[in-house]
C-alpha atoms as a printed R data frame, in Angstrom:
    type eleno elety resid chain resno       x       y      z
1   ATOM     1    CA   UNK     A     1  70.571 157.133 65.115
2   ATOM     2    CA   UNK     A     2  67.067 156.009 67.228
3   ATOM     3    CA   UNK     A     3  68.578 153.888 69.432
4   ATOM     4    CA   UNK     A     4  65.916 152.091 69.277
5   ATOM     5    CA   UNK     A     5  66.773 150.562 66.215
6   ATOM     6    CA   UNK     A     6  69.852 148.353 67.513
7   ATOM     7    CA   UNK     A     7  67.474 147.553 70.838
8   ATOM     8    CA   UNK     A     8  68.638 144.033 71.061
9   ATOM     9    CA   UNK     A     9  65.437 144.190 73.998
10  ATOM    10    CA   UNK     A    10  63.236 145.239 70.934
11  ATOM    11    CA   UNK     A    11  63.954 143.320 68.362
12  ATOM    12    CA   UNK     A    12  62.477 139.943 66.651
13  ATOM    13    CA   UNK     A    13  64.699 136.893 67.490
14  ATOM    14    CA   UNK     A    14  64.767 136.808 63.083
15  ATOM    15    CA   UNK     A    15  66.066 140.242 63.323
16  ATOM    16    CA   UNK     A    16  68.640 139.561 66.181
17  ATOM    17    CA   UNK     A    17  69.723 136.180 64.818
18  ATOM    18    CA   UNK     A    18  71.048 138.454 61.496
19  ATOM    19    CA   UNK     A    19  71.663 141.887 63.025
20  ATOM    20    CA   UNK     A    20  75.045 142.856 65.572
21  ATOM    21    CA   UNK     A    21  74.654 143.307 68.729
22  ATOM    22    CA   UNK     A    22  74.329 146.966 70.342
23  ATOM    23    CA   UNK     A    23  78.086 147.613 70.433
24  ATOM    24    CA   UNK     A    24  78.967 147.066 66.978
25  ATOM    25    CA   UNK     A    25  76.976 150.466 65.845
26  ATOM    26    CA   UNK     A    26  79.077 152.472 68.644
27  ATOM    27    CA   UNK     A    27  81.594 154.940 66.983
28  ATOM    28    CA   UNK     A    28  84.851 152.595 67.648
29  ATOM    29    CA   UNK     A    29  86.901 155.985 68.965
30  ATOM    30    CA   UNK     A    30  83.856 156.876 71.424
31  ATOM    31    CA   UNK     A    31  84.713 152.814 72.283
32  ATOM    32    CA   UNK     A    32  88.319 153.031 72.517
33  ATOM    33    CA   UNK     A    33  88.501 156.075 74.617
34  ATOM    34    CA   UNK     A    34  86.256 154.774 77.511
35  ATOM    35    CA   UNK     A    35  88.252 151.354 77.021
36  ATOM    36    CA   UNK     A    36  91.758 153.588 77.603
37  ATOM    37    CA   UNK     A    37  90.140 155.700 80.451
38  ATOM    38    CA   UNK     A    38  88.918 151.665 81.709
39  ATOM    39    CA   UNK     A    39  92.654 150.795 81.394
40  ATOM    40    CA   UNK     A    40  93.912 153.996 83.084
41  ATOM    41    CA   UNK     A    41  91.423 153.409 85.995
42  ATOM    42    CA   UNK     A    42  92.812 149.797 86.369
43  ATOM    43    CA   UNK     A    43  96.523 150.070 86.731
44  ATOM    44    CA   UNK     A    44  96.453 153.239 89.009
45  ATOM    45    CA   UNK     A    45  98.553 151.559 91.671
46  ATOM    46    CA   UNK     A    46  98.718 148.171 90.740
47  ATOM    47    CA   UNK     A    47 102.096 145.902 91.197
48  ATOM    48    CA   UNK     A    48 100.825 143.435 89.310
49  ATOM    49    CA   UNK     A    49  98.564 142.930 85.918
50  ATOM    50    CA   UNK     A    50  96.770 140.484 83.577
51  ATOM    51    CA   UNK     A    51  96.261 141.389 79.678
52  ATOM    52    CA   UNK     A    52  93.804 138.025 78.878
53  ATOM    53    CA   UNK     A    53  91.257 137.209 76.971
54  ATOM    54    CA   UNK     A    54  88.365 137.352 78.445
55  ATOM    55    CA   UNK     A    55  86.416 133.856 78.182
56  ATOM    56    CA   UNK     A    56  86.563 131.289 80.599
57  ATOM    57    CA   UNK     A    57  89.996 130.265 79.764
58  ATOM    58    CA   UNK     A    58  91.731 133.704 80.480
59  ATOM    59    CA   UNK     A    59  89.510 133.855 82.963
60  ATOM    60    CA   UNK     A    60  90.695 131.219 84.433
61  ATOM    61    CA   UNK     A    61  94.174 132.146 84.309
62  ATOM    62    CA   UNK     A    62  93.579 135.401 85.952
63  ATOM    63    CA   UNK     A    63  92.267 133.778 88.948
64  ATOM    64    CA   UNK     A    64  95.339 131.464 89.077
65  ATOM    65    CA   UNK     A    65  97.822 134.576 89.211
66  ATOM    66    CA   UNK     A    66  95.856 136.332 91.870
67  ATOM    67    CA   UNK     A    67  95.843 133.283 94.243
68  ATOM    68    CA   UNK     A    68  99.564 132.261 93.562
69  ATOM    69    CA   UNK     A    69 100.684 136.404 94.067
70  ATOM    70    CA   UNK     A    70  97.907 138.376 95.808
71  ATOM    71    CA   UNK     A    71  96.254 141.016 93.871
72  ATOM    72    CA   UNK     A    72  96.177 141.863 90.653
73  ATOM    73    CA   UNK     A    73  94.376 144.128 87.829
74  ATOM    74    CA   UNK     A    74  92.760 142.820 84.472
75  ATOM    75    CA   UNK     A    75  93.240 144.283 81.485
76  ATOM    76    CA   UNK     A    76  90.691 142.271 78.951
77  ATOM    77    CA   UNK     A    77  91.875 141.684 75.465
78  ATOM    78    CA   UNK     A    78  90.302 139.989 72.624
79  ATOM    79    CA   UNK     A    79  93.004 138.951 69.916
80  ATOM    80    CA   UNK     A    80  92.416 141.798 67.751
81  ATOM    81    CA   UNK     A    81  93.135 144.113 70.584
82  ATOM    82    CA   UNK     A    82  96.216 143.196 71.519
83  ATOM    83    CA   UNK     A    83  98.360 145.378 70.092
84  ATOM    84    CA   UNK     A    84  96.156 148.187 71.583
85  ATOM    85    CA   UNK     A    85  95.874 146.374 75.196
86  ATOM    86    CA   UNK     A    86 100.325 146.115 75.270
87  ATOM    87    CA   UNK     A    87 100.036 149.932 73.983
88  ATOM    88    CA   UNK     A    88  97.832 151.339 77.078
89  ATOM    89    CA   UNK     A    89  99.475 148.590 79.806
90  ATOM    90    CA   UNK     A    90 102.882 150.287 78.360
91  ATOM    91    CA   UNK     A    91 101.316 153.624 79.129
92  ATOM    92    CA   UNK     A    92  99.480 153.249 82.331
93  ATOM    93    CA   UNK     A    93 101.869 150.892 84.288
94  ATOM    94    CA   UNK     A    94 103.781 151.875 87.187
95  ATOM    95    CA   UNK     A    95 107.373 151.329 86.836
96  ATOM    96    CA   UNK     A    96 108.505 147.784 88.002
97  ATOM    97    CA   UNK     A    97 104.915 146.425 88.137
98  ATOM    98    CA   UNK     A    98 104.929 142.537 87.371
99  ATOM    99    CA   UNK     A    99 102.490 141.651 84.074
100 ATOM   100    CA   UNK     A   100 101.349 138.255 82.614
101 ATOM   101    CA   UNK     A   101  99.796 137.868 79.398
102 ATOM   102    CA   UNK     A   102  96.628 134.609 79.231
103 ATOM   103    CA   UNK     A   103  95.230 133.151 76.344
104 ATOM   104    CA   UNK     A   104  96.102 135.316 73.525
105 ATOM   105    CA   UNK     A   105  98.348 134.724 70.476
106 ATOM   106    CA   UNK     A   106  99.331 137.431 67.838
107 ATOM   107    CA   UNK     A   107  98.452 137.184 64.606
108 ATOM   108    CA   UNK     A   108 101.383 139.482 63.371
109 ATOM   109    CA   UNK     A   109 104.678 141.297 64.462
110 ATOM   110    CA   UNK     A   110 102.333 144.707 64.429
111 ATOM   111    CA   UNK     A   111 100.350 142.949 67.409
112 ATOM   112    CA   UNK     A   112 103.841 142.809 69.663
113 ATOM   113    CA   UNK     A   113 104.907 146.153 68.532
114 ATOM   114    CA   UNK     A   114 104.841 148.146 71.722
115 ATOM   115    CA   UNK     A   115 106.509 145.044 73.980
116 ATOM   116    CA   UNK     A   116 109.488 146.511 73.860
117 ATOM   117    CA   UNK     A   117 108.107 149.145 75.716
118 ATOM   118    CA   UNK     A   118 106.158 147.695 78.050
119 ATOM   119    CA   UNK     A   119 109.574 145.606 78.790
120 ATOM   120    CA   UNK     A   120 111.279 148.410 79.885
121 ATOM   121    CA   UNK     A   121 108.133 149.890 82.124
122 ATOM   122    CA   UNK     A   122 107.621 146.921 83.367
123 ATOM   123    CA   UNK     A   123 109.751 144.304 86.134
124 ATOM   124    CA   UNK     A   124 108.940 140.905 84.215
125 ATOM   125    CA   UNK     A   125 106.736 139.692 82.023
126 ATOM   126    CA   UNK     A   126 105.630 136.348 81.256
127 ATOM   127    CA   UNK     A   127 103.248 134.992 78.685
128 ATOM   128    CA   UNK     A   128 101.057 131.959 78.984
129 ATOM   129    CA   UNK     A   129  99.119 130.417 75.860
130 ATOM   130    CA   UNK     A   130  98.096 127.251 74.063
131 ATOM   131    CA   UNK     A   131  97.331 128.470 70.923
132 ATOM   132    CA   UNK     A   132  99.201 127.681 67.088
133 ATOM   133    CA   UNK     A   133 102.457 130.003 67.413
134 ATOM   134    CA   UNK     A   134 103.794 131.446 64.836
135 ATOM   135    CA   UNK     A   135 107.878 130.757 65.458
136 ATOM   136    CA   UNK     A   136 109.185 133.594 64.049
137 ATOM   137    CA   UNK     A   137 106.626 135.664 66.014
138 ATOM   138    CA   UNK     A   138 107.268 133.858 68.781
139 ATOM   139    CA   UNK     A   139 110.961 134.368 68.836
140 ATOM   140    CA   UNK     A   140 110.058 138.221 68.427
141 ATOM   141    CA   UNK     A   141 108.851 138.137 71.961
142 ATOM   142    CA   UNK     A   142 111.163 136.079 73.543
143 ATOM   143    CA   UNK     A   143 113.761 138.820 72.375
144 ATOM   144    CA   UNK     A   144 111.574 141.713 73.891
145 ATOM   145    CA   UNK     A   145 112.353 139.920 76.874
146 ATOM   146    CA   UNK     A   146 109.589 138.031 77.348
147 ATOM   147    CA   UNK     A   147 109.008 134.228 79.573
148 ATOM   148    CA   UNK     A   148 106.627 132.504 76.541
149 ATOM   149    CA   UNK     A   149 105.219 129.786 77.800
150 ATOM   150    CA   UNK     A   150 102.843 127.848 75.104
151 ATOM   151    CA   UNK     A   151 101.296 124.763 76.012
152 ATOM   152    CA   UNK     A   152 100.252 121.664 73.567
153 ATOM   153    CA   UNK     A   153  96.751 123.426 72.014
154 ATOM   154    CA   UNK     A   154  95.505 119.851 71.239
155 ATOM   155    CA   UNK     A   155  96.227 118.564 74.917
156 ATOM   156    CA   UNK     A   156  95.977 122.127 77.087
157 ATOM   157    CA   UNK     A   157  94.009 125.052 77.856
158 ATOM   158    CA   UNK     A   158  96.063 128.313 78.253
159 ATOM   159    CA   UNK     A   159  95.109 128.163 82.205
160 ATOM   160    CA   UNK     A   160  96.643 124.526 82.771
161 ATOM   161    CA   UNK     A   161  99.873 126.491 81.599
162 ATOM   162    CA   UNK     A   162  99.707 128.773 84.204
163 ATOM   163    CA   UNK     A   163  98.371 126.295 86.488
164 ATOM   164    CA   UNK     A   164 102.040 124.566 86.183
165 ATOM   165    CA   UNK     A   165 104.093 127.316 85.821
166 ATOM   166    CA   UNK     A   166 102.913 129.433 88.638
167 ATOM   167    CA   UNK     A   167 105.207 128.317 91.395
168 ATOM   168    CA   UNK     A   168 102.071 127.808 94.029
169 ATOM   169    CA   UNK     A   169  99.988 124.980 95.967
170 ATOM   170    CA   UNK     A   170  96.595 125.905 94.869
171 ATOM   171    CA   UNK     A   171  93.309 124.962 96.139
172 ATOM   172    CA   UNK     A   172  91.665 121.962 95.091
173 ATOM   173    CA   UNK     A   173  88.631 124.009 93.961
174 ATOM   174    CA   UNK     A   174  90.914 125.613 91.078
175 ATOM   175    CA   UNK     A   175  92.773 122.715 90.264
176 ATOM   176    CA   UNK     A   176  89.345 121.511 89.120
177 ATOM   177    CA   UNK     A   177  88.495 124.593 87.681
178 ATOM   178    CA   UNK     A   178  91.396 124.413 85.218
179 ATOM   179    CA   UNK     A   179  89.987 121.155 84.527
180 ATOM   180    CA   UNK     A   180  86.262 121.991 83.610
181 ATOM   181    CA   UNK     A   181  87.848 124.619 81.564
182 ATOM   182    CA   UNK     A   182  90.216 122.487 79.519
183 ATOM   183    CA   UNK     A   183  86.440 119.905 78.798
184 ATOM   184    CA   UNK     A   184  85.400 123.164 76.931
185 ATOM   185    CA   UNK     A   185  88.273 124.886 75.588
186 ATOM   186    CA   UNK     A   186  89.688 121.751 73.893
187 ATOM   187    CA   UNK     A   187  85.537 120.697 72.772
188 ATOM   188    CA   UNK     A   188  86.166 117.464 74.723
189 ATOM   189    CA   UNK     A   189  82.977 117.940 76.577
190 ATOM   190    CA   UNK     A   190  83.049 115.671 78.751
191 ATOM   191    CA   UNK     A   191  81.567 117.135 81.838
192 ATOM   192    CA   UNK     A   192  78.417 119.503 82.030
193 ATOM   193    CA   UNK     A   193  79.904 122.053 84.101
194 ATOM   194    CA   UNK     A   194  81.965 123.356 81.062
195 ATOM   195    CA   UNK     A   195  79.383 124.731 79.306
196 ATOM   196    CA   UNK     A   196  78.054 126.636 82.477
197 ATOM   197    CA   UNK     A   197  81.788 128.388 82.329
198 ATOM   198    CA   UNK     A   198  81.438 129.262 79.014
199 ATOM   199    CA   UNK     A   199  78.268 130.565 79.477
200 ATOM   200    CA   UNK     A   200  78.661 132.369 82.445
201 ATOM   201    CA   UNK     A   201  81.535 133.969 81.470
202 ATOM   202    CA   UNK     A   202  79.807 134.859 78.189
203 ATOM   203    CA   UNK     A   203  77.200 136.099 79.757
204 ATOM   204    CA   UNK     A   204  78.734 138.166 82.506
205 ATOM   205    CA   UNK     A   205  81.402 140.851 83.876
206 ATOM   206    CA   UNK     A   206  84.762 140.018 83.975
207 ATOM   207    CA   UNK     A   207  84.911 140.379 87.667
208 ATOM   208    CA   UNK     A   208  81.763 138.941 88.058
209 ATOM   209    CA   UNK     A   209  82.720 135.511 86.789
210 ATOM   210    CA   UNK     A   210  85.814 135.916 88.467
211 ATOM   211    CA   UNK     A   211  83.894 136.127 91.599
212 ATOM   212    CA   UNK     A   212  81.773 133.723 91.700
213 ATOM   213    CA   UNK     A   213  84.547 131.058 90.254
214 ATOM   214    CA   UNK     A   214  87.367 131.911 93.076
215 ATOM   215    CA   UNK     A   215  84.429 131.163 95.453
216 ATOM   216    CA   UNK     A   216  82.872 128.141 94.296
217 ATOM   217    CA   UNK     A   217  85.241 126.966 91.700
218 ATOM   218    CA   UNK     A   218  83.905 124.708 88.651
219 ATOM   219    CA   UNK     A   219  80.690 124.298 90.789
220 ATOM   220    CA   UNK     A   220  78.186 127.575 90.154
221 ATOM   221    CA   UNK     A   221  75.557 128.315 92.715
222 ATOM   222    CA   UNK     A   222  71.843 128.104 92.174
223 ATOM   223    CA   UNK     A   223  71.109 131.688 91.904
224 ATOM   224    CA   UNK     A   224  73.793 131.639 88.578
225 ATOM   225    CA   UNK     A   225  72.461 128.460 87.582
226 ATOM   226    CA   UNK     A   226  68.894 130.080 87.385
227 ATOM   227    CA   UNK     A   227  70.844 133.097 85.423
228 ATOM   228    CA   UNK     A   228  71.645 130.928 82.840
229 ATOM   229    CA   UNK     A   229  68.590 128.695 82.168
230 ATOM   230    CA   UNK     A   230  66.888 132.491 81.591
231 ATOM   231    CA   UNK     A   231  69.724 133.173 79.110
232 ATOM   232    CA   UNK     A   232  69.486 129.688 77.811
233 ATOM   233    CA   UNK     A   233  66.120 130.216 76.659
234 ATOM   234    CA   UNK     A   234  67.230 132.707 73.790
235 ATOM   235    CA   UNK     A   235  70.612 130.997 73.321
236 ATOM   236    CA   UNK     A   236  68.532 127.710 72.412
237 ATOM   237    CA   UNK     A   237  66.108 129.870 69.867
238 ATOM   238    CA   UNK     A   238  69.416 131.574 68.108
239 ATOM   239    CA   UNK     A   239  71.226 128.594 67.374
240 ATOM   240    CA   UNK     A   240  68.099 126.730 65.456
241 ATOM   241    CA   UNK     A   241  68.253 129.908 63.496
242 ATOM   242    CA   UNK     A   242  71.890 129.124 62.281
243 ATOM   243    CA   UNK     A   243  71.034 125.691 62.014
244 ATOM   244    CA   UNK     A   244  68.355 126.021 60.128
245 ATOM   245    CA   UNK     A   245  70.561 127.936 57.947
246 ATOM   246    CA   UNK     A   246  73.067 125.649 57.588
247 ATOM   247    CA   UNK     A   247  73.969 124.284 53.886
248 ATOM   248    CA   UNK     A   248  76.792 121.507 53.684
249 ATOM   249    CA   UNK     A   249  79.501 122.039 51.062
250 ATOM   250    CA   UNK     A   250  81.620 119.204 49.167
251 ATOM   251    CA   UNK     A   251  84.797 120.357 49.578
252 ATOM   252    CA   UNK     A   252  87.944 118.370 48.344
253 ATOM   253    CA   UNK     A   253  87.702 115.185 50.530
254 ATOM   254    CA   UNK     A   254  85.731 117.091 53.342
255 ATOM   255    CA   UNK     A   255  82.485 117.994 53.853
256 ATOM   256    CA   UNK     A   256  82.140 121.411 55.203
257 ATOM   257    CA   UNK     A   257  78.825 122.764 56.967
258 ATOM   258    CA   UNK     A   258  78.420 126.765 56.525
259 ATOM   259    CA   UNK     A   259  76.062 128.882 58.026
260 ATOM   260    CA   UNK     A   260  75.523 132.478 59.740
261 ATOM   261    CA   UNK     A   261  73.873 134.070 62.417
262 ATOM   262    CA   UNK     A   262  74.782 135.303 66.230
263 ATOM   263    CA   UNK     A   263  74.661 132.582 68.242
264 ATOM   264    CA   UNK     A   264  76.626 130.131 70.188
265 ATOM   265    CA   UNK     A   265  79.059 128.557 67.660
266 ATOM   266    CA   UNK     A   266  80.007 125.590 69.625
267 ATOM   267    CA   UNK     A   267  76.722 123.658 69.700
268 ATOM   268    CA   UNK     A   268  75.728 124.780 65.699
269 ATOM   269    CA   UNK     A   269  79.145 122.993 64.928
270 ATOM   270    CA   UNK     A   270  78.607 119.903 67.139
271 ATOM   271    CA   UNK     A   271  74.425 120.122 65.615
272 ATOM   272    CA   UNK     A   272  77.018 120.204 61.783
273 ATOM   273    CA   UNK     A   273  78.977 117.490 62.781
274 ATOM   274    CA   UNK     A   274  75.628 115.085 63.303
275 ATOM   275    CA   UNK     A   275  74.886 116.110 60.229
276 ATOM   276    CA   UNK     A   276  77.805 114.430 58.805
277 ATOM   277    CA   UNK     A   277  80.136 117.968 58.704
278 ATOM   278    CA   UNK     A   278  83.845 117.520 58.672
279 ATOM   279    CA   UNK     A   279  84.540 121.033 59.421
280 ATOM   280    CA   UNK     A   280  81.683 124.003 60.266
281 ATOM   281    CA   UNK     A   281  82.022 127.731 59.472
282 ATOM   282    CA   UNK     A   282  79.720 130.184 61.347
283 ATOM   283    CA   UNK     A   283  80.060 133.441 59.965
284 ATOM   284    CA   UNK     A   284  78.847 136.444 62.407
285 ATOM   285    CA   UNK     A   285  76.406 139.477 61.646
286 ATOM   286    CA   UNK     A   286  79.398 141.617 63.164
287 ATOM   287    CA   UNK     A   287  81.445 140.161 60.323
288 ATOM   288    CA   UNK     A   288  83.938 137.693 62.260
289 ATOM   289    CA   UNK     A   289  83.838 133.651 61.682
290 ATOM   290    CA   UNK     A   290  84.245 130.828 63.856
291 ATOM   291    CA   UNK     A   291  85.867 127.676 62.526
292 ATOM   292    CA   UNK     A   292  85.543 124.390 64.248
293 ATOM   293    CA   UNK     A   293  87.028 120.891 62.876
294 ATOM   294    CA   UNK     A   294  86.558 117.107 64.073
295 ATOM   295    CA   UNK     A   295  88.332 113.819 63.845
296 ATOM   296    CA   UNK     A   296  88.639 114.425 60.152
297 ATOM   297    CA   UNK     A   297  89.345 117.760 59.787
298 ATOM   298    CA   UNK     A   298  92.434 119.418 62.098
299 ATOM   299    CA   UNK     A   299  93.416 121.644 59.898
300 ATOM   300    CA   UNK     A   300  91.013 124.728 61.198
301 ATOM   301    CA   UNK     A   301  93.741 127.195 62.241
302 ATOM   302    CA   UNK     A   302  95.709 127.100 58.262
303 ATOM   303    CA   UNK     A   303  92.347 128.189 56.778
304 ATOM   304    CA   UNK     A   304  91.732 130.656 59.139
305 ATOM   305    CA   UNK     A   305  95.647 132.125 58.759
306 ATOM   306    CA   UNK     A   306  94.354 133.287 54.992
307 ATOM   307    CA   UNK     A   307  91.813 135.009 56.135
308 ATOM   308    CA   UNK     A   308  93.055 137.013 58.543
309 ATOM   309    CA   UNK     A   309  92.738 134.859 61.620
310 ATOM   310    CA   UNK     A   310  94.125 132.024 63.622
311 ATOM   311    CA   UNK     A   311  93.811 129.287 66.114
312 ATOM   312    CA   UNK     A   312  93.753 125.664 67.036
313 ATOM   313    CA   UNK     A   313  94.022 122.631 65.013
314 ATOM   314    CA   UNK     A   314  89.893 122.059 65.763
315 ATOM   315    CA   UNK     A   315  88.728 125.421 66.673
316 ATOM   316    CA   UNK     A   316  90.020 129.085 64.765
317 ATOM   317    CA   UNK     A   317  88.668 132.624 64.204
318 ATOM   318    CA   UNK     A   318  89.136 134.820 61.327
319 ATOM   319    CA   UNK     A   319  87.380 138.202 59.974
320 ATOM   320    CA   UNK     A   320  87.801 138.298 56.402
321 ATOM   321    CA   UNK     A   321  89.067 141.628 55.093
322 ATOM   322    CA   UNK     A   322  85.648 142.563 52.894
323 ATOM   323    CA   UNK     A   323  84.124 145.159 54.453
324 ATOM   324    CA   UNK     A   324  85.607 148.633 53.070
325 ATOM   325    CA   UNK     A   325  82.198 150.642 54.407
326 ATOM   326    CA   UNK     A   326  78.762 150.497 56.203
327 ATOM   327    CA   UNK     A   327  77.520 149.260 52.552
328 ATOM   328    CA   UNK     A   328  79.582 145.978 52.648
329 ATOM   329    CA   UNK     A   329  78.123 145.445 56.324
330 ATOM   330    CA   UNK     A   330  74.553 146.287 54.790
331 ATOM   331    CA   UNK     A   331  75.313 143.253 52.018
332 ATOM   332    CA   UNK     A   332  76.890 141.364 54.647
333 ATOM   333    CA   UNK     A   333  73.663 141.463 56.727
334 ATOM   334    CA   UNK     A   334  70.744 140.818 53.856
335 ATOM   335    CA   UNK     A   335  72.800 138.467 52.416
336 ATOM   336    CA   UNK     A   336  73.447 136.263 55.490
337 ATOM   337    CA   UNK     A   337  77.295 136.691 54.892
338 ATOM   338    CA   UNK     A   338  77.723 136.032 51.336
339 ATOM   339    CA   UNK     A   339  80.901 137.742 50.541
340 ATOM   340    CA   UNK     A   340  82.952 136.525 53.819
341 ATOM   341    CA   UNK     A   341  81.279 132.740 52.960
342 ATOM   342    CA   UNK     A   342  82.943 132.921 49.868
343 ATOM   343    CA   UNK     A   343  86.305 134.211 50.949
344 ATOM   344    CA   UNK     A   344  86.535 131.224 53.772
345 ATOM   345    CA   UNK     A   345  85.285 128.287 51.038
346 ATOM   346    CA   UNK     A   346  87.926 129.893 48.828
347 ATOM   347    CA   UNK     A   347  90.734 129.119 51.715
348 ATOM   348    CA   UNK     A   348  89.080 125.702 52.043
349 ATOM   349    CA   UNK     A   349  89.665 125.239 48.721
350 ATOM   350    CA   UNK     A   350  93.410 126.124 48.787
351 ATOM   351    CA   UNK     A   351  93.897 123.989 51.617
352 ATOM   352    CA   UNK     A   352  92.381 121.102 49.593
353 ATOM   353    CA   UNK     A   353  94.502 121.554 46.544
354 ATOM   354    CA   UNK     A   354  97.831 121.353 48.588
């Protein structure tokens, strides 16, 4: 393929606002097997790792367990990872190392699979979360010998978990930190800074963000503050794209806002909201969805658990299982998401007829 033709620097912001990014049109073995050698490279030596997700939350959390006990490697994981992440930590770990697992939540028992093996490779483990557990998957890793920890997901962020069970005095800067992060994580948004965090850490390396946060905490210095109003400029331009988009759906007793596009799914839901929008659905080019609820609508997480997904009461992600080949992603694109629309209404639907 011309690589030109998935130039994200190339193309139209109309073409970009429908299209993946770059990495979606990588060969997912040629993806995994650098990601393995990554995870390899990472745990050559190390007593101690981190398997998080990695958005400001997990983030977050990371930088708590390397200031309560000293180093410590990351392994990144997004939720549909997971299973892969325990399999390569299992692999790669030095016998007796100490490993904590931020901000992620299986799905299904296949996600937990190789714990048991990575329990006996590794000295402890312990698990911090805030997401909607599933009990009987929950009790499946308790019994792999695992410390679960799951905070309230309507009251706390996965790092104010390991901000109070991380036996440590920390520094006032990451007290706060764990603070900013909650105003985002739990869409209180409250306090500017949050967004920065979520956009930073969007925006940037893992150990990047980590960097600049263990130095300056929730406060980010000019030079990343001028980082993002650059990145801001395109951000702004892709979310009137989706919002433009946007078509609001009577739904049982809610009203539900639906749109596509990449872009930043928090502010098209809160821009859904205004519009009167009990719920908003924000279906991906890559072929994922973001779900985010209100006052009136906490139910985000039960719709998402039918189509393949999961989450919080007011905020859930799910990829509905439509795409068989590169001709359902072709339909997916020209159609702005038609098919996966459908398939999330449909579990709004359900939901309303209980």
């Amino acid at each position: 393929m011309d690589a030109e033709l998935i130039d994200d620097e190339s193309l139209s912001l109309e073409r970009k606002s429908v299209l993946p990014g770059e990495g979606f049109f990588r060969p997912d073995d040629l993806t995994r097997t650098e990601q393995e050698q990554e995870v390899e490279d990472a745990l050559e030596g190390t007593e101690r790792v981190v398997i998080a997700d990695p958005d400001a939350d997990g983030l977050a959390c990371v930088a708590l367990v390397r200031a309560a006990r000293g180093s410590a490697a990351l392994v990144p994981a997004s939720p549909h990872e997971l299973r892969r992440r325990l399999a390569w930590t299992a692999e790669y770990l030095d016998a007796g190392a100490e490993v904590f697992v931020c901000d992620l939540c299986p799905d299904q028992p296949a996600d937990v699979e190789p714990l048991e093996t990575l329990a006996e490779q590794a000295g402890e483990i312990r698990w911090f979360d805030h997401h909607q557990w599933d009990e009987d998957l929950a009790e499946i890793v308790r019994a792999a010998g695992v410390e679960l920890v799951v905070g309230e997901s309507d009251e706390e962020c996965s790092a104010d978990v390991a901000l109070r069970e991380l036996d440590h005095e920390f520094e006032q800067s990451l007290v706060e930190l764990v603070e900013v992060t909650r105003d985002h994580d739990l869409w209180i948004r409250e306090d500017p800074r949050s967004d920065d965090l979520a956009d930073f850490s969007h925006w940037s390396e893992p150990e990047a963000y980590l960097d600049v946060v263990v130095e300056h905490g929730a406060d980010l210095p000019p030079d990343v503050e001028d980082f993002l109003e650059e990145k801001r400029v395109e951000k702004e331009a892709l979310i009137e794209k989706a919002i433009e988009r946007a078509q609001l759906r009577e739904i049982g007793p809610w009203t539900v806002g639906v749109t596509y596009g990449r872009c930043s799914q928090n502010e098209v839901a809160e821009a859904l909201r205004e519009r009167g929008a009990d719920a908003a659905v924000i279906v991906k080019p890559a072929g994922s969805a973001s779900l985010r609820g209100t006052e009136s609508f906490e139910r985000c997480h039960e719709v998402a658990e039918q189509v393949n997904g999961g989450g919080h009461p007011r905020a859930a992600g799910c990829k509905p299982d439509v795409y068989d080949d590169m001709l359902d992603y072709a339909h997916h694109w020209t159609t702005q998401g038609a098919v996966a629309k459908r398939a999330i209404i449909d579990a709004f639907w359900r939901i309303a007829e209980e």
